[in-house]
DRENZARO-733566 format. One record per residue: x, y, z of N, C-alpha, C in turn. Coordinates in steps of 0.1 Angstrom, whole numbers, plus 5000, padded with zeros to 4 digits. Layout:
! DRENZARO-733566
XYZXYZXYZ...
//
This chain:
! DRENZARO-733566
500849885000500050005000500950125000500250274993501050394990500650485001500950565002500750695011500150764999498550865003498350984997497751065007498251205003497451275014496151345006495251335017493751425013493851505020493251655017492651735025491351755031491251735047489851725052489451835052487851835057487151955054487351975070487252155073487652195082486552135092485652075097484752025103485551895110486751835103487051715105488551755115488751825113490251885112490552065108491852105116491852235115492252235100492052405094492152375080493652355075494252345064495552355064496452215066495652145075496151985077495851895071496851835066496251665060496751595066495551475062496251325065496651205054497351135059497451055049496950905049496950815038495850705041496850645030496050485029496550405026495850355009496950365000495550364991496650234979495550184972496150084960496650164953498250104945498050104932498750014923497050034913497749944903496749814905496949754896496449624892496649484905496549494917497349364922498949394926499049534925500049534927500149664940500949644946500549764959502449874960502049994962503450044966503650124979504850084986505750144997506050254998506450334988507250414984505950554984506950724988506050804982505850854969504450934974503950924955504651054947504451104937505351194928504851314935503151344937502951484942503851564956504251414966504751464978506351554972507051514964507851534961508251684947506551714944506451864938505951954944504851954954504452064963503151974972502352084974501152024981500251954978499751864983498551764973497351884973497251994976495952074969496452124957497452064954498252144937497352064931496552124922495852054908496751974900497652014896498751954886499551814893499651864905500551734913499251644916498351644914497451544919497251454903497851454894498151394883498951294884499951334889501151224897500851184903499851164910499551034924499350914919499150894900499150764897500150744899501350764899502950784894503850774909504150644914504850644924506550724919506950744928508550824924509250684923509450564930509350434929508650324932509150224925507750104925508049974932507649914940508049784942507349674929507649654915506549644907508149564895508149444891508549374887507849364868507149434867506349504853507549584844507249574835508349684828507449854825508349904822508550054820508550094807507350144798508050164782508150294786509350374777509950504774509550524767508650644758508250694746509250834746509950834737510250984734510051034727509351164727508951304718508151244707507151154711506151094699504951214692505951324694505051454688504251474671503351554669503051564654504551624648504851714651505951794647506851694637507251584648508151484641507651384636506351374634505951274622505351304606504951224601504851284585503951384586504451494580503351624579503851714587504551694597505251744605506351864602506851954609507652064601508952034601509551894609510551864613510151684615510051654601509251524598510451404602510451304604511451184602510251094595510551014587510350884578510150804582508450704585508550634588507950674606507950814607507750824625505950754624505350744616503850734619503550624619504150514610504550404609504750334624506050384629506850334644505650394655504550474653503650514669502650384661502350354653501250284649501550084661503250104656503949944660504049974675504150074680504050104696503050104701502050144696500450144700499850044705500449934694499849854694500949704705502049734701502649644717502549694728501649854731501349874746499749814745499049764739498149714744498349564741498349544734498749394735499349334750500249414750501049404765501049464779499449554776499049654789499549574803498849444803499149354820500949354820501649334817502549374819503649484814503149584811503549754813503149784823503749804835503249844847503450044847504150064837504550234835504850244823503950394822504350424807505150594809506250624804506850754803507050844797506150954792505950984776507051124777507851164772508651294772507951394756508351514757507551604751508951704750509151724739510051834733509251964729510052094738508852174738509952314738509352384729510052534728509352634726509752794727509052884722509952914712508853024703509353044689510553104689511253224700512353214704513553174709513153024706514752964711516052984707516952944712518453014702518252884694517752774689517752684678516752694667516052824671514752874658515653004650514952994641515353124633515153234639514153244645513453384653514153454662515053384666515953394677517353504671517453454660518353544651518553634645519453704643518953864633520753884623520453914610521653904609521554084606522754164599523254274593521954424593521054314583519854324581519054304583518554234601517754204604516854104598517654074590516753884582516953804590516353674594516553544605517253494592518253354597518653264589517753154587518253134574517353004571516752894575516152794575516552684584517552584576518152484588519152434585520352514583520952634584521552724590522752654599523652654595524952634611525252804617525852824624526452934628527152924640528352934633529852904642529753024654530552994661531053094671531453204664532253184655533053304649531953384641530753304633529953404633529653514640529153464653528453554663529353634673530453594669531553664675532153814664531653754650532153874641530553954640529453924641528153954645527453924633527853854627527253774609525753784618525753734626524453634633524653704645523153764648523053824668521853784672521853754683520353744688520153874685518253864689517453984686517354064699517353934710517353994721518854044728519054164728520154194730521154194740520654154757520754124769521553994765520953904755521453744757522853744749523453844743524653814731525453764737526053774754526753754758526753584758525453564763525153354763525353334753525053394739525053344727526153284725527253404730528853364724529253244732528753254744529453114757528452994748527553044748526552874743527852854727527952924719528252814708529952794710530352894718532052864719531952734729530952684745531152604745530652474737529652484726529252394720530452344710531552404706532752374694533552314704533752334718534952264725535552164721534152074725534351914722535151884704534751984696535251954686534451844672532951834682532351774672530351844667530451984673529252014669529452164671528352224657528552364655527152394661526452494665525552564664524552534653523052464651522652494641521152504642520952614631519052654633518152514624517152484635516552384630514752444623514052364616512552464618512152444629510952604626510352584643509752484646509552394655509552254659508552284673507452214674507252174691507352294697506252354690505352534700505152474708505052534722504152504735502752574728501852454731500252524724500152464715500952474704500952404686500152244687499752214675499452114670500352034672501652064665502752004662503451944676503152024688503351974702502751854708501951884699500651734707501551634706501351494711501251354705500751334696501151234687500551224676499251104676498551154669497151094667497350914664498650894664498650764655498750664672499450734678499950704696498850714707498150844706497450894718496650834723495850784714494450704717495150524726496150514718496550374728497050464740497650504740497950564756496750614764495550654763494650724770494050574766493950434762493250314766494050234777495450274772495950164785496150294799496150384796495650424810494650424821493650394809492350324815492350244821492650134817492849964816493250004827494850004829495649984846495350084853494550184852494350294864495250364867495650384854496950464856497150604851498150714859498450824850499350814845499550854833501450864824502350954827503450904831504251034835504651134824
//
């Protein structure tokens, strides 16, 4: 059994105090361990009460699938497409339900920016105030000779530390990609080919997805 805390109504208890109680999770399967809200703020947080499916650990011998960045952005149609991405959520879809009784966790990650990031065009300004193209590199020495400045003027100084230390290593330059994965956008969502199996096996096991 997990620990969650509720908040009683002041009638029960002074306001402000909770208690905690003993509660299932999971399928047959029970946890020790505390849950993810204790460890982001207060269980009256709306958003941390999401995580209460979501132990921080599990006593739970189930496996764990990792999805990463199964966004529209990156699949066909997408502004920042790979080949084949709609294809690979379609084959994933379908081995998390096939296999829901033993996926005990699902972990979805989300690649997410605003339209000014230093890896968007928008972020850039050259001579002329034109952004660079996409697919664009721009070396240190660019932004050091001012080929390429941010727009925002405050950051030139990061600009130069971000791509001087990005050349250190000696195997990667600076480069603008398209705008990709708006917070808000379409293109941020999950993709349609994925979602729907994830919102059925969440059902199934009573589970939320981290």
């Amino acid at each position: 059994m997990g620990n969650a805390c509720v908040r009683q109504e002041p009638k029960a208890m002074p306001p402000g105090l909770d208690v905690c109680r003993e509660v299932a999770i999971g399928r047959q399967k029970t946890n020790k361990f505390k849950l993810a809200s204790e460890h982001v703020g207060h269980a009256s947080m709306g958003a941390a009460c999401v995580l209460d499916g979501c132990p921080v650990h599990e006593d739970s011998r189930g496996a764990c699938l990792l999805i990463i960045d199964p966004q529209g952005d990156f699949h066909e149609g997408g502004s920042l497409a790979v080949a084949g991405a709609t294809a690979d959520s379609e084959r994933i879809a379908a081995l998390l339900l096939r296999h829901s009784e033993q996926i005990d966790r699902v972990v979805v990650t989300l690649d997410t920016h605003h339209a000014m990031h230093i890896a968007h065009a928008a972020f850039w300004k050259d001579a002329a105030g034109a952004s660079p193209a996409p697919h664009t590199a721009i070396s240190h020495a660019d932004v050091k000779a001012g080929t390429w400045l941010p727009r925002q003027q405050e950051l030139a100084g990061w600009a130069l530390k971000y791509t001087e230390s990005l050349e250190e290593g000696g195997r990667f330059t600076h480069y603008i990609w398209p705008t990709h994965c708006l917070l808000g956008s379409a293109g941020h969502a999950v993709s349609p080919a994925l979602m729907p199996a994830l919102n059925e096996w969440s059902q199934r096991r009573e589970r939320s997805i981290t």
